[in-house]
C-alpha positions in Angstrom: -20.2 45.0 -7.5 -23.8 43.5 -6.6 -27.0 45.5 -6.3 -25.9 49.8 -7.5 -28.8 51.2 -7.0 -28.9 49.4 -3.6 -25.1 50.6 -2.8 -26.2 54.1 -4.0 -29.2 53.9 -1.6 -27.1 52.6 1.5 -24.4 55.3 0.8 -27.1 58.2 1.1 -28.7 56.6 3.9 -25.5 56.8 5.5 -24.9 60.0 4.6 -28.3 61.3 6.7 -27.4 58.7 9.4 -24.1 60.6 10.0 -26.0 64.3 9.7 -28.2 63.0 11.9 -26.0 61.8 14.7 -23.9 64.7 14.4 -26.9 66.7 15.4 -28.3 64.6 18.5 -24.6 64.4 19.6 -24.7 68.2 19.7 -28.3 68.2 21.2 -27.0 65.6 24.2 -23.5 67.6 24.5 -26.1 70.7 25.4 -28.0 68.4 27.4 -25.5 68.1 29.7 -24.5 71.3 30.7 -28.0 72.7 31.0 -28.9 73.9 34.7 -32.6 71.7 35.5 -32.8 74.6 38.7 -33.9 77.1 36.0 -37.1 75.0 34.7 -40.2 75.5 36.7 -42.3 73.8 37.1 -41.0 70.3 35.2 -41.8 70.0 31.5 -41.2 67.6 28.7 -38.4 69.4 28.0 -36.8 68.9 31.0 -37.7 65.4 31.1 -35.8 65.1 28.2 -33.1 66.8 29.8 -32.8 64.5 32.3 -33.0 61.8 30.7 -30.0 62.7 28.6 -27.9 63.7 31.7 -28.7 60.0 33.3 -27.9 58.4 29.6 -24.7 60.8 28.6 -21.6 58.6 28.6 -24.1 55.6 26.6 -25.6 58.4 24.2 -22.0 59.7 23.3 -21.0 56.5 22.8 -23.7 55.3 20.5 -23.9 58.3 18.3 -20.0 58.5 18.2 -19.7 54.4 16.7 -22.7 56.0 14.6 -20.7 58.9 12.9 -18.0 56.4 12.3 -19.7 53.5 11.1 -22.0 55.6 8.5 -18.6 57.1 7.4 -16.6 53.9 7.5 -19.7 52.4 4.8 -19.5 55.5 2.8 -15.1 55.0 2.0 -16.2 51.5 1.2 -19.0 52.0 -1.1 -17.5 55.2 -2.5 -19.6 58.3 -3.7 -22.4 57.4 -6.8 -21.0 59.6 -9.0 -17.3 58.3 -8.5 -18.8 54.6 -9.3 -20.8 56.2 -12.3 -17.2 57.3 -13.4 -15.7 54.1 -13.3 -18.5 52.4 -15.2 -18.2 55.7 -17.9 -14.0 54.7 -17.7 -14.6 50.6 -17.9 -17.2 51.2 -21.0 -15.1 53.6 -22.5 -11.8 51.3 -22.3 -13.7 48.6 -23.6 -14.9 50.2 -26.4 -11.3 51.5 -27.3 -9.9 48.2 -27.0 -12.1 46.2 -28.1 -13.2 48.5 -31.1 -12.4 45.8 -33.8 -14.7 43.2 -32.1 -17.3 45.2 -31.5 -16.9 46.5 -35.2 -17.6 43.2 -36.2 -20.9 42.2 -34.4 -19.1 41.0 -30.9 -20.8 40.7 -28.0 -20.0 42.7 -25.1 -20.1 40.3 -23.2 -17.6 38.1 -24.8 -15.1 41.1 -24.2 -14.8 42.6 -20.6 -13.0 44.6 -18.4 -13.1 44.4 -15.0 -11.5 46.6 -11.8 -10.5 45.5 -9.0 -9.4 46.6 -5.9 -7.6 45.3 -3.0 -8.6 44.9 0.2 -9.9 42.2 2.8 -12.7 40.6 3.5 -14.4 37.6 4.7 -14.7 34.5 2.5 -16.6 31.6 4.1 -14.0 28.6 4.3 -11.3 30.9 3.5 -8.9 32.6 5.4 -9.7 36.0 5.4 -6.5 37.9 6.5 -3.9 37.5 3.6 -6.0 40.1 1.2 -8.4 40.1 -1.9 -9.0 41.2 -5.0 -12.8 42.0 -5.7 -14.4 43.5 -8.4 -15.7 46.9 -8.1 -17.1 47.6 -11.2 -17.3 46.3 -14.6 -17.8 47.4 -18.6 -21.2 46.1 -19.8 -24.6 45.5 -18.2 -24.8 41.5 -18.7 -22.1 40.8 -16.2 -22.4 43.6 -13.9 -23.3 41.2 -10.9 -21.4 38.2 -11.2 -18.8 38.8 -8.6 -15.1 37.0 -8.6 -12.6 37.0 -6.0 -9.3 36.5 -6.1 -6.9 35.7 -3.3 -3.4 38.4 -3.3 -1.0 38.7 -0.2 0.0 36.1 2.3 2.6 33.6 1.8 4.1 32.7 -1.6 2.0 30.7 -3.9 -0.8 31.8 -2.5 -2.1 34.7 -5.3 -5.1 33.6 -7.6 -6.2 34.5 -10.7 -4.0 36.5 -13.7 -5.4 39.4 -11.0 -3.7 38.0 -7.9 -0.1 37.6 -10.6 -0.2 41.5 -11.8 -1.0 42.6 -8.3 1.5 40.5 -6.5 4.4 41.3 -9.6 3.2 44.7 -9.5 3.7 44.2 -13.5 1.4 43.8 -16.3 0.7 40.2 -16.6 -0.7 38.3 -20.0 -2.1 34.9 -20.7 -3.0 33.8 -24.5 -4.1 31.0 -25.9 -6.1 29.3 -23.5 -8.5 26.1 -24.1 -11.9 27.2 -25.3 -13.6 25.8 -22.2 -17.1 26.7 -23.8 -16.4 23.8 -26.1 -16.2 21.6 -23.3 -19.8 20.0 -22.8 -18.8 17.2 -20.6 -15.9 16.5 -18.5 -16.0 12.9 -18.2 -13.2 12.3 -21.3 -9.7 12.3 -20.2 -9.4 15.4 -23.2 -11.8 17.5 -21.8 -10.0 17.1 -18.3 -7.0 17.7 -19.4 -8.3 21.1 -21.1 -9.6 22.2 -17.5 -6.3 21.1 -15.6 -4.3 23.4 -18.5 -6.5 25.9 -18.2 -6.9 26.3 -14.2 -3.1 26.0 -14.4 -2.2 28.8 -16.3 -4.9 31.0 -14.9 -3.1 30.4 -11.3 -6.6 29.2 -10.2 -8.1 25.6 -8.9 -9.3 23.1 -10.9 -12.4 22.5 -8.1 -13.1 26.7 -8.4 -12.9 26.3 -12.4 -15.0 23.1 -12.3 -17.7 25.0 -10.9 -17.5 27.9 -12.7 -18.1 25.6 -15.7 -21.2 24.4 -13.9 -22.5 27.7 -13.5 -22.2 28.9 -17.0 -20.0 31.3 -16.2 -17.9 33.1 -19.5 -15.0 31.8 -19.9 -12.3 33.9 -21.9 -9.6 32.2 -24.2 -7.3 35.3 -23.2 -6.4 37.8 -20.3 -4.0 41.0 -19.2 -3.9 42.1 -16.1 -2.6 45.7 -14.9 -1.4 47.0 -12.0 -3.7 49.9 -11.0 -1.6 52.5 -8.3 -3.6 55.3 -6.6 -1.6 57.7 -4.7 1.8 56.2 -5.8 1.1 53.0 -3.7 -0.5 50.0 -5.6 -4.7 49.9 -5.2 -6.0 47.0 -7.5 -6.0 45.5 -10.7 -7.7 46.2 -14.2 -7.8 42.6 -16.2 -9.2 42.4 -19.8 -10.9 39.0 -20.6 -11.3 37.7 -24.0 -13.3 35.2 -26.0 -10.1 36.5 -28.6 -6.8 33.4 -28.3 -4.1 36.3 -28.7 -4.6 39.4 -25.8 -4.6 43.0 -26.1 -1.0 43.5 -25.2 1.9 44.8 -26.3 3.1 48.4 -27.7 0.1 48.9 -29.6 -2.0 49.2 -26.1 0.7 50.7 -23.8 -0.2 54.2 -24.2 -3.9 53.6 -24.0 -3.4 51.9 -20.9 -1.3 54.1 -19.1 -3.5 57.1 -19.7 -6.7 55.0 -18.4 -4.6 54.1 -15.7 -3.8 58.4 -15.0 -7.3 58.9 -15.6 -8.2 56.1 -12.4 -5.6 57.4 -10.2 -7.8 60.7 -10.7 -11.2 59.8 -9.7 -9.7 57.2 -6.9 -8.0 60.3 -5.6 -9.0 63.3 -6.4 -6.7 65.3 -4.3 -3.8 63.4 -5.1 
């Protein structure tokens, strides 16, 4: 998710970027074809002229990779008001959910929701090529920043996380009943150990990548669902619900909320679909 009003700024910036290079590719396109015979006697202008006609193929070039790398940034940080709609959908979804909690005093941040999408990217000391799952945007403000990635694709075994499960299952995936890790305020005791090696285990992540979560303060949730998320009728990421909560929001009572969130996604992922 990092820095939105530095994505928003970087998307814009592309935007101009590819207006602009439009334009000078049009300017160097004339360029070319103008007749130098007709300017008498020289001028800056045909200069400039010149110039471009000794420069063409490398000016094409450039601005072409220009165009395409402003518009390649643009799909991948996606329009500001499409991510102001998934933050409007994440708050909304954890407000609906989560109603009774936050009823009741509960923090917002002890009850999250989380989308994420899949896609690849380049993890240092990781192999980059099997796929990811990284988070896009999230309900709240506290947590907005604190990015998790999840390993999905590649050989069996391989899928992290109750996000890397429901993508890989392509089915909603639940986990209750987890140790309450925030408890935990030293792992030297053979109890407390055995709490993390349960916990990473049934989480489908490391005990190493939990052991330093712990370290960083990280929240911890006692609960998790994962669901599939398909844009386009072809599976896009995963929406997981974290809980401070021991039993989930799962089951027949959130079926239909879910499956009209999940419509409502689809929509603003893919507008024309």
């Amino acid at each position: 998710m990092g820095n939105h009003r530095f994505r928003e700024i970087l998307f814009r910036a592309a935007l101009w970027m590819d207006a602009v290079a439009f334009v000078l590719l049009g300017i160097v396109l004339s360029a070319l074809k103008y007749n130098l015979s007709s300017v008498r006697p020289p001028t800056v202008l045909g200069a400039l002229v010149l110039w471009c006609q000794n420069n063409g193929l490398v000016l094409i070039t450039t601005l072409f990779a220009v165009s395409y790398g402003c518009r390649f940034i643009r799909q991948f940080l996606r329009p500001p008001l499409i991510q102001k709609q998934l933050k409007a959908l994440m708050d909304a979804l954890q407000q609906e959910v989560f109603r009774a909690e936050m009823s009741g005093g509960a923090s917002l941040y002890d009850h999250r929701v989380t989308l994420f999408r899949h896609g690849w990217l380049w993890r240092l000391h990781r192999w980059p090529w099997s796929g990811w799952l990284y988070p896009i945007e999230r309900s709240g403000h506290m947590t907005r920043r604190r990015g998790t990635f999840f390993r999905a694709g590649g050989e069996r075994g391989e899928q992290e996380g109750v996000a890397g499960q429901a993508w890989t299952k392509s089915a909603t995936v639940v986990v209750e009943n987890l140790p309450d890790l925030e408890d935990v305020s030293s792992l030297e005791g053979g109890l407390q150990r055995g709490l993390v090696e349960e916990y990473a285990k049934r989480t489908w992540v490391s005990r190493d990548w939990l052991v330093r979560r712990l370290a960083a303060k990280k929240p911890m949730a006692c609960s998790f669902c994962g669901i599939p998320v398909e844009v386009g009728g072809k599976m896009w990421g995963v929406l997981v619900l974290d809980s401070r909560n021991s039993k989930a929001k799962a089951g027949q009572r959130y079926e239909a909320t879910y499956r009209f969130f999940a419509r409502v996604l689809s929509k603003v992922l893919d507008p024309g679909g």
